[in-house]
C-alpha positions in Angstrom: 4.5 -14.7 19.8 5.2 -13.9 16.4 4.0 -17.8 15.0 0.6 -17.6 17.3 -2.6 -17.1 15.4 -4.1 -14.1 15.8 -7.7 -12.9 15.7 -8.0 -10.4 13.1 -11.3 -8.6 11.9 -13.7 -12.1 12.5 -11.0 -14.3 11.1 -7.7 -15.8 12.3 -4.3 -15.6 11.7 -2.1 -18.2 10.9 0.5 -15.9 12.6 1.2 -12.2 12.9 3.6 -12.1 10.1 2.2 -9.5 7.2 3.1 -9.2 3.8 3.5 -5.6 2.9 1.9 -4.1 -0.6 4.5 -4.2 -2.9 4.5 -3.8 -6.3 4.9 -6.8 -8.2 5.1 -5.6 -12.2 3.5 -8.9 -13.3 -0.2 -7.7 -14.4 -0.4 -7.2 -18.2 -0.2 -4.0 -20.0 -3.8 -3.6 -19.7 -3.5 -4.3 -15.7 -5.6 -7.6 -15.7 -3.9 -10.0 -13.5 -1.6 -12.7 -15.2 -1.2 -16.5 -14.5 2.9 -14.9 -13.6 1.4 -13.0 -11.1 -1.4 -15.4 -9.7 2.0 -18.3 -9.7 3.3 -15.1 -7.5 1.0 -14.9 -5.0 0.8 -18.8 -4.5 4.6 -18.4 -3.8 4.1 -15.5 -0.9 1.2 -18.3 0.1 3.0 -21.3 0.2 5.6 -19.6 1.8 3.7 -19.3 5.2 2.5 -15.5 5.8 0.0 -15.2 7.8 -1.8 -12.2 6.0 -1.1 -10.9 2.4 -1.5 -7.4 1.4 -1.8 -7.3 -2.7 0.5 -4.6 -4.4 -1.1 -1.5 -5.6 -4.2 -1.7 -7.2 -5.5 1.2 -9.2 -8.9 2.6 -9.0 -8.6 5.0 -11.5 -7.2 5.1 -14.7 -6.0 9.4 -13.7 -4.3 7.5 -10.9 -1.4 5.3 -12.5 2.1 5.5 -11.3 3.7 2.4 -12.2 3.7 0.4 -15.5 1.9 -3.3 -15.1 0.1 -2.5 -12.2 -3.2 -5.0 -11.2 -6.5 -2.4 -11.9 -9.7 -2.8 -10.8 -11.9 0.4 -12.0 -13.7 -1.6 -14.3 -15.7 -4.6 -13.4 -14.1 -6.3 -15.9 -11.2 -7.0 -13.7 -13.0 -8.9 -11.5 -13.2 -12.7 -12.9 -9.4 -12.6 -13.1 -8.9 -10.9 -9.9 -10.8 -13.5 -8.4 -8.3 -16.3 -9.7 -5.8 -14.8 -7.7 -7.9 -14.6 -4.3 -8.7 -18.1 -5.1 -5.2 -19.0 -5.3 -4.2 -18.0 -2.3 -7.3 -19.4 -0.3 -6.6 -22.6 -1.9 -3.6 -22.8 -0.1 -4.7 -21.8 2.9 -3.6 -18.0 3.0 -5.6 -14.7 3.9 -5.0 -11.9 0.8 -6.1 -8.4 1.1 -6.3 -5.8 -1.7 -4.8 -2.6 -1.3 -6.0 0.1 -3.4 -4.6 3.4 -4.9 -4.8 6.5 -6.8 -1.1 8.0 -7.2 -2.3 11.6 -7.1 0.9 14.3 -8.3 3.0 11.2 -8.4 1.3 9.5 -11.4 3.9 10.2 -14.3 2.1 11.6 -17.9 4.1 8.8 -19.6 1.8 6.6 -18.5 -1.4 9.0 -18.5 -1.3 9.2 -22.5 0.9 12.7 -21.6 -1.6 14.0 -19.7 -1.2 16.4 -16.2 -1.2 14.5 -13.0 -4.1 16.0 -10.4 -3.8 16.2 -7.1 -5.2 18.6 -4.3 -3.5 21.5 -4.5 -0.5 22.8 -7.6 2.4 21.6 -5.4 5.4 20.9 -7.2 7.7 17.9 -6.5 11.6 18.4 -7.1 11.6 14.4 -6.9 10.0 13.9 -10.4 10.0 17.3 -11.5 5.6 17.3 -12.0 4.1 19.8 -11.0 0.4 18.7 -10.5 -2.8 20.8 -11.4 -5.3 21.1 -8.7 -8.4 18.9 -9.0 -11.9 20.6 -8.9 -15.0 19.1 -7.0 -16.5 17.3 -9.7 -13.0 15.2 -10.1 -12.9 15.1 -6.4 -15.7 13.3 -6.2 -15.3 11.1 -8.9 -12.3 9.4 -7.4 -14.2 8.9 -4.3 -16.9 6.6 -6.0 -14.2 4.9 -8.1 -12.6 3.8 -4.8 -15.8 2.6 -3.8 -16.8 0.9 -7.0 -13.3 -0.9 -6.4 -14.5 -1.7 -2.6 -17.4 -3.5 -4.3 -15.3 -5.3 -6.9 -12.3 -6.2 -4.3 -15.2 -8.1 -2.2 -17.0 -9.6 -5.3 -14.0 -11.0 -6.2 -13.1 -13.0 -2.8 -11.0 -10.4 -1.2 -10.3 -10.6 2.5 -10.7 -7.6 3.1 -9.4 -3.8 1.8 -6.4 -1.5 2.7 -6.5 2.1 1.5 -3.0 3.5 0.5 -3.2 6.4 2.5 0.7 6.8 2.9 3.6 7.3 0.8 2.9 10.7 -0.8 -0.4 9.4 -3.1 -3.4 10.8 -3.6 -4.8 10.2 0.0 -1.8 11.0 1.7 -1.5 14.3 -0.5 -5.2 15.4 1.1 -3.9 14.6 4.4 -0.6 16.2 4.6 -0.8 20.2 4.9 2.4 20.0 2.5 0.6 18.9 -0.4 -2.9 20.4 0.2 -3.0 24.1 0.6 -6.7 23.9 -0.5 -9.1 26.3 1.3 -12.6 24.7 0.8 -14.2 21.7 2.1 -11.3 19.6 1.0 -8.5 21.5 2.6 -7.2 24.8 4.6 -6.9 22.9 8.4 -6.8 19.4 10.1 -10.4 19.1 10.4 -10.9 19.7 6.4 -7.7 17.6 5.2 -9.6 14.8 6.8 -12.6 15.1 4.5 -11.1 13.6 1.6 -10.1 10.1 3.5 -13.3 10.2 5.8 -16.0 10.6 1.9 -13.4 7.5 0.4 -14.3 5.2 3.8 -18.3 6.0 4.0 -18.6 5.5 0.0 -16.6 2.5 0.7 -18.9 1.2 3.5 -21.8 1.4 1.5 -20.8 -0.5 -1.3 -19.3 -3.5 0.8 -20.8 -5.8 3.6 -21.4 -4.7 7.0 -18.7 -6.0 8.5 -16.2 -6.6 5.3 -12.8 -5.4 6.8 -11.5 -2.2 5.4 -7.6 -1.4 6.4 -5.7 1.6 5.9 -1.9 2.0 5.4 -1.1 5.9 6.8 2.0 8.0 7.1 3.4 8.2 11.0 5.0 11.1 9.3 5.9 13.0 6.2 9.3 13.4 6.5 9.4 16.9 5.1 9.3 20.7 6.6 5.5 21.2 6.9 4.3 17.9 6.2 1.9 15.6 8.4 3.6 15.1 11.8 2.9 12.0 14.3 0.7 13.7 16.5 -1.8 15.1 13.8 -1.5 11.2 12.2 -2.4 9.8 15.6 -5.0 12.2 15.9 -6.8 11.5 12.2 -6.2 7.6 12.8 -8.1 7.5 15.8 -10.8 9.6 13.9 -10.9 6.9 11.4 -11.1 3.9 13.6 -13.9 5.2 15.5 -15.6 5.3 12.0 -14.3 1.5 11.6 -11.4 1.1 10.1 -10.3 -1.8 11.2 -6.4 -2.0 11.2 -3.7 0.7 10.7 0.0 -0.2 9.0 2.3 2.3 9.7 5.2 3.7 7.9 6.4 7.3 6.6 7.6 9.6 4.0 6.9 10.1 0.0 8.4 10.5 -2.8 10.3 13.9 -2.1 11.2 12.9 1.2 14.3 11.1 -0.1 15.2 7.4 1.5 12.8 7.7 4.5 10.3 5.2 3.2 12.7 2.6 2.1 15.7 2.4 4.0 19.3 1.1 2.3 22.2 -1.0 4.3 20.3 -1.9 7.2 22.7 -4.5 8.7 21.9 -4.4 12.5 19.2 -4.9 15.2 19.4 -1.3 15.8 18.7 0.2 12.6 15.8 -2.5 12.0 12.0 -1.3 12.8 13.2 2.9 12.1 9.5 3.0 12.4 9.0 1.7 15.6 9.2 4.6 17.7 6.7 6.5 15.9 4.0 3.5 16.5 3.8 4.1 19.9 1.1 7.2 19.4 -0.9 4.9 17.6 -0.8 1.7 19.8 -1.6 4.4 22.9 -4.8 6.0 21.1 -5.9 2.9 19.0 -7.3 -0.3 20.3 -7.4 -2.2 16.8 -4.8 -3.6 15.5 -1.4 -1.7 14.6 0.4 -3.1 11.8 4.7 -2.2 11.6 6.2 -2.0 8.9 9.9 -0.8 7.8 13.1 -3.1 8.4 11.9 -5.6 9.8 15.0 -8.3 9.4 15.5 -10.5 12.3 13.3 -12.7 14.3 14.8 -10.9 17.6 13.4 -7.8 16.7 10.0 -8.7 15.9 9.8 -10.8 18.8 10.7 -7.9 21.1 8.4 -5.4 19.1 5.2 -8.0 20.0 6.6 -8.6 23.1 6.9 -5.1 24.2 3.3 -3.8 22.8 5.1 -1.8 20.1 2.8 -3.3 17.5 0.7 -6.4 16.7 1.8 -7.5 13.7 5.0 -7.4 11.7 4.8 -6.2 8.2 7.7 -7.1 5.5 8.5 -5.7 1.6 11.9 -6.3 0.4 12.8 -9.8 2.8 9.9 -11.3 0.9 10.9 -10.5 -2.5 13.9 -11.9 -1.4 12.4 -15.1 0.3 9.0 -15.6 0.0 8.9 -18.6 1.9 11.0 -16.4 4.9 8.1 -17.1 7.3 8.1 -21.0 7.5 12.0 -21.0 7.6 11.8 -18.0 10.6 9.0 -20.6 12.2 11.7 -23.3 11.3 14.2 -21.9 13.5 16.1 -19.2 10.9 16.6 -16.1 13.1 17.2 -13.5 10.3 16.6 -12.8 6.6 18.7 -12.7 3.8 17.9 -9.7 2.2 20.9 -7.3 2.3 18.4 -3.9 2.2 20.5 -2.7 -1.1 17.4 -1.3 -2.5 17.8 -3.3 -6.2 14.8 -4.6 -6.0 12.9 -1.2 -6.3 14.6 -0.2 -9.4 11.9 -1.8 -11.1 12.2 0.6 -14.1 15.1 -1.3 -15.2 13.9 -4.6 -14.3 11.3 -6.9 -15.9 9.4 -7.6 -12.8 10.4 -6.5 -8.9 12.6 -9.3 -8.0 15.4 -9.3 -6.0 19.2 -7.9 -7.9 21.5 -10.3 -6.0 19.9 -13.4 -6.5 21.3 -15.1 -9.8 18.4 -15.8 -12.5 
């Protein structure tokens, strides 16, 4: 199953195989996209995904959490954004764009020292910030800039959009009643956590085409006492897809949740897919596609997770940094990747670009 096309949002896949935002650190200082990074993406391309998920894009410059990260809140971004779409569609590949605001885990080093926002003054022991709340008029700011970047994501070729709505970032942060202990519109139960995600979709909806495919990534759980919990996820997902969201990845945990996100030493078939048993709420209440994401390492695996209706498509990170071209050796007859899951690759403050530690440059 895993090499058969599949239908996806009025286009086909080459084969259910997904790359997984991850962030590159190739865009330029200034976050414009690089010929590096476009010679990136023709890699991941050539190398025989069937869908591409960009790394984080920012949509606002309050938002930034990474150094040389691709932007797009300015339509300046989008001639050279579209070199990169082009690229990829050149060579045959489908490329989404996933976009971001990091919320309270933006860093002031790289806000000229200003005071990450985020819903509510929650303070993280990860990165030792402690965020201010934002106020309505900021709230609503970042909702247009992520649909300003809707409009410039399909302007410049884009496939189609994922909202980062996992991980601990600003989405994530209205959704989980850890990080928003608001008691207004934006906050205070279930149905007013959603508010946040629901204003980002509609502004996004009516800056894009009718049917231009808009994804989001979500947390199956936080990971942390008093933090979103499977059930409420399922619950908001399904909110969301009846409002048209068209596919859900699924993963878990932020920033102060420790290793839950991105798992170390996982050399077995059994501690492959750790979010697999959380997708099953989703694939029961959600009749688009459900995208898995976390450990995927051997052919075997994702075989058996298609096979068994766990999920619909497999989504990768750290094997591809490792081999970009993993899918056309898997389809080739190569039953498991090479990447040993030590994690090296996502100490990119110490690298030049995210690349994988054990391979000799």
């Amino acid at each position: 199953m895993l090499f058969e096309p599949f239908p996806f949002s009025g286009y086909h896949l080459k084969n259910r195989l997904v790359r997984s935002a991850t962030y590159e650190k190739r865009a330029d200082d200034d976050g414009f996209v690089t010929a590096e990074l476009v010679e990136f993406y023709e890699g991941l391309a050539k190398g025989g995904v069937g869908l591409i998920i960009s790394g984080n894009v920012l949509v606002h410059t309050s938002g930034r959490s990474v150094p040389q990260q691709m932007c797009i809140h300015n339509d300046f971004y989008i001639d050279k954004l579209r070199r990169l779409a082009d690229a990829v569609h050149d060579l045959g590949g489908k490329i989404v764009i996933q976009l971001v605001h990091g919320g309270r885990q933006s860093f002031p080093a790289l806000l000229g020292g200003k005071q990450p926002f985020a819903p509510s003054v929650v303070h993280d022991p990860s990165t030792k910030i402690t965020p201010r709340s934002m106020d309505d008029r900021e709230i609503w700011e970042i909702i247009e800039a992520f649909g300003d970047a809707a409009r410039r994501s399909m302007y410049a070729g884009f496939d189609g959009v994922q909202l980062h709505g996992a991980h601990g970032y600003l989405i994530s942060e209205f959704l989980s009643p850890h990080t928003n202990r608001r008691d207004d519109y934006w906050g205070g139960d279930e149905e007013r956590r959603f508010h946040f995600v629901e204003e980002v979709y509609r502004t996004m909806r009516g800056e894009v085409d009718r049917n231009y495919p808009i994804l989001i990534k979500m947390n199956a759980d936080d990971f942390i006492e008093g933090g979103l919990s499977p059930e409420e996820s399922s619950r908001i997902a399904k909110r969301l897809e009846d409002a048209g969201v068209c596919a859900f990845e699924i993963s878990g945990g932020m920033y102060e949740s420790g290793g839950k996100t991105i798992r170390p030493n996982i050399d077995s078939p059994g501690q492959e897919a750790y979010f697999r048993p959380l997708a099953g709420l989703f694939k029961e209440r959600l009749k688009v596609p459900v995208m898995l994401v976390g450990g995927m390492r051997s052919r075997e695996v994702m075989e058996d997770i298609l096979r068994k209706g766990d999920a619909d498509l497999i989504s990768m990170s750290r094997p591809l940094i490792r081999e970009p071209d993993l899918p056309v050796k898997m389809r080739d007859g190569k039953e498991k990747a090479d990447c040993i899951s030590c994690n090296g690759c996502m100490r990119f403050n110490k690298l030049d670009v995210v690349r994988c530690t054990e391979l000799k440059q």
